[in-house]
N, C-alpha and C positions, 0 to 999 in steps of 0.2 A: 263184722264181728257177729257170731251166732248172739242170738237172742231169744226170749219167749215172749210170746206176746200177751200181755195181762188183760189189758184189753183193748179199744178202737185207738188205732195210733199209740200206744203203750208201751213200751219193751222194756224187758231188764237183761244186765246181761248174766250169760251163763258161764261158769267155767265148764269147760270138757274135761274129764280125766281130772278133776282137782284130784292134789294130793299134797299131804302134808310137807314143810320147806323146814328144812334143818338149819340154823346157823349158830356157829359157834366160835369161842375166841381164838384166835391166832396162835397163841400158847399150844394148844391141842394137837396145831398141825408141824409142833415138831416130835409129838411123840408117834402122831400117823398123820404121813406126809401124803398119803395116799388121797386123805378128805382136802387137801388143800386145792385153791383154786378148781372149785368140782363145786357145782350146783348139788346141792343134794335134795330128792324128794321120793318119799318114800310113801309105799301104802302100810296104814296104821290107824288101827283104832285106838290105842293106849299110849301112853309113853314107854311104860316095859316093851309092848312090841317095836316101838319107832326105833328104841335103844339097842332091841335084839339085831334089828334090820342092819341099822349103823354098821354090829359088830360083823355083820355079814363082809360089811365092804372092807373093814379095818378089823381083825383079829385082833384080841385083847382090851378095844375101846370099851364094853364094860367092865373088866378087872380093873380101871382105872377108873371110870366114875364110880361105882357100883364095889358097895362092902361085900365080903362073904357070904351074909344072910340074902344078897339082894339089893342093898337099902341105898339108898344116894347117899354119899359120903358126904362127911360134914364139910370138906370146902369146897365143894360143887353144889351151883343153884342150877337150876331149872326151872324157865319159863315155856309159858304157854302164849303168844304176844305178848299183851303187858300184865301177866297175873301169873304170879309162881304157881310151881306146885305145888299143890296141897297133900299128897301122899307121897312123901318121902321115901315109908319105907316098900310097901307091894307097887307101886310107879302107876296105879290104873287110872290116874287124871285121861279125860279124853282129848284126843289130838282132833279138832275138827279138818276137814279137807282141807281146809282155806287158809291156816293156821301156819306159824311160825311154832318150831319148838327151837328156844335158847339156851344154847348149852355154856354154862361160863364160870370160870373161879369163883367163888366166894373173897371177899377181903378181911381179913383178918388181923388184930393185932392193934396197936396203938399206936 
C-alpha cells in the first residue's frame, strides 16, 4: 500500500487520486436508474459542483433535488459524513476528497 514516510519506521497511508464518494437512498434510483448499482466518485470542491457533476451522469438529478432559485428542496437532506449541510440555499459546504456526500429524503409528517 503506497505510504509516506513521517519519519524513522513511520508511515501513514495515502490515498491516490482521492475523490469525493456519493451515496444515496434507493428511492432516487427509480427516478434515475442510471446511479443504481454504480460507485459514484466524482471530482468536486463544493456541493453545487458534486451535484452539477451527478447531473452530468443522470439528466434532471438537480430539477429534483434542487428548487428554481438553486436551493435544496425542503424534503431533501444533504450530508457531508455525519454533519449536514449548512448552506441550503448557494450548496458551497466543501466536499473534502476523502468524503462521503449523502443524498437522502427528509421525513416528514406525524
Amino acid at each position: 500500500m503506497p505510504g509516506q514516510q513521517l519519519s524513522a519506521g513511520v508511515f501513514r497511508s495515502v490515498r491516490l487520486n482521492a475523490m469525493p464518494t456519493v451515496a444515496m437512498t434507493p428511492h432516487l434510483y427509480h427516478f434515475f436508474p442510471v446511479l443504481e448499482n454504480r460507485k459514484i466518485t466524482l471530482a468536486a470542491g463544493s456541493v453545487v459542483e458534486l451535484l452539477a457533476a451527478i447531473n452530468e451522469i443522470a439528466p434532471g438529478f438537480t430539477d429534483y433535488v434542487l428548487d428554481d432559485r438553486g436551493a435544496l428542496r425542503r424534503h431533501v437532506n444533504l450530508s457531508i459524513n455525519n454533519t449536514m449541510v449548512v448552506d441550503r440555499k448557494k450548496l458551497t459546504d466543501h466536499v473534502p476528497d476523502d468524503a462521503t456526500l449523502y443524498i437522502f429524503q427528509a421525513l416528514s409528517g406525524g
